[in-house]
VEXDREN-2710 file (C-alpha; in Angstrom, 1 decimal):
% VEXDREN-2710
k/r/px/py/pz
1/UNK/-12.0/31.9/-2.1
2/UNK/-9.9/29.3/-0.2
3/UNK/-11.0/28.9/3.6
4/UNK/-8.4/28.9/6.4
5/UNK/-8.6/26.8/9.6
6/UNK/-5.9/27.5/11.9
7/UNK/-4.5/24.8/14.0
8/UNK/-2.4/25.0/17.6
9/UNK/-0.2/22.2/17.6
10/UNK/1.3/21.1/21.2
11/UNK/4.1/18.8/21.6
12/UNK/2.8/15.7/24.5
13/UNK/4.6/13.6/26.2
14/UNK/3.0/10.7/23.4
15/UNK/3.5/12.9/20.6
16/UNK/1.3/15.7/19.4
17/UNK/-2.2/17.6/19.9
18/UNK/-4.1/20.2/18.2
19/UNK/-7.5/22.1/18.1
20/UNK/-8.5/24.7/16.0
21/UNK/-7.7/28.3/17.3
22/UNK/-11.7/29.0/15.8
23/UNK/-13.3/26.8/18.2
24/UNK/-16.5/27.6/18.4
25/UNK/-16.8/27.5/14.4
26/UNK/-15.0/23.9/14.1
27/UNK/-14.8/22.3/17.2
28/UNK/-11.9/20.0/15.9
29/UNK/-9.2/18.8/18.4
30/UNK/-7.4/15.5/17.6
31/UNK/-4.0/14.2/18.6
32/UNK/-1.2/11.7/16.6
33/UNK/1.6/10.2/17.7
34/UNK/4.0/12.2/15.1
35/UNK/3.2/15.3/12.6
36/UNK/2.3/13.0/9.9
37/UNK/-0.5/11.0/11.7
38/UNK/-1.6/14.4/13.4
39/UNK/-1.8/16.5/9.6
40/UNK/-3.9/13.0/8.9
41/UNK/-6.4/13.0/11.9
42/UNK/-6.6/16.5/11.6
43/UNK/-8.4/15.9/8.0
44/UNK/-10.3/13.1/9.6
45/UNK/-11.2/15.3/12.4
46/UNK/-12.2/18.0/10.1
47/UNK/-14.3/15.7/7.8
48/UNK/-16.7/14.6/10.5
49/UNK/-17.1/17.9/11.8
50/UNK/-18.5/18.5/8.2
51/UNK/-20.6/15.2/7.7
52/UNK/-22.2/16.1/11.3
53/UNK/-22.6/19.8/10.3
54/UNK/-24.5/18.3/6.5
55/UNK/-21.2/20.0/4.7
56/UNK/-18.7/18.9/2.4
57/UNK/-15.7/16.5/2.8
58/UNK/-12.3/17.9/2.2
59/UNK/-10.6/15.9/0.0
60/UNK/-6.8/15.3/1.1
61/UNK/-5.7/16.2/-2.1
62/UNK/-7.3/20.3/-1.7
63/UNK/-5.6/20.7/1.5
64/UNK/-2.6/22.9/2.4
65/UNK/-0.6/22.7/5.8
66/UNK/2.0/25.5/6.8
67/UNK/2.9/26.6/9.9
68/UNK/2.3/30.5/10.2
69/UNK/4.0/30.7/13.5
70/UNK/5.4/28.7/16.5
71/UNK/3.1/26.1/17.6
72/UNK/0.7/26.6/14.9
73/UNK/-0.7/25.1/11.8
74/UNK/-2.5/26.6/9.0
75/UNK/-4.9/24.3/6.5
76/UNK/-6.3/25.9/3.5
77/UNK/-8.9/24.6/1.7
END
């Protein structure tokens, strides 16, 4: 069964943020300077909460973004 890590993306004055709405699960906030770089440092983001934790990498290839409502942004894996 696919995992799903939601995201709340904020529009900055230098382009974007976001942190997972599950906080205390992944503890992943990062920030890019348009959605591209964000959906990319989000992965990163994500990836060294799991080397940290001992888990698994997420390759970029298994991952899904798709906004399930304003300001928000959904990644399965």
């Amino acid at each position: 069964m696919a995992a799903k890590i939601v995201f709340i993306v904020e529009k900055t004055s230098t382009g974007f943020s976001a942190f997972a709405l599950d906080f205390e699960t992944y503890p992943v906030g990062t920030t890019g300077k348009n959605f591209t770089e964000l959906k990319s440092n989000i992965i990163e983001a994500l990836n060294l909460h799991n080397e940290y934790q001992g888990l698994k990498q997420l390759p970029k290839m298994m991952l899904q973004f798709r906004s399930i409502y304003p300001n928000s942004l959904s990644i399965i894996t």
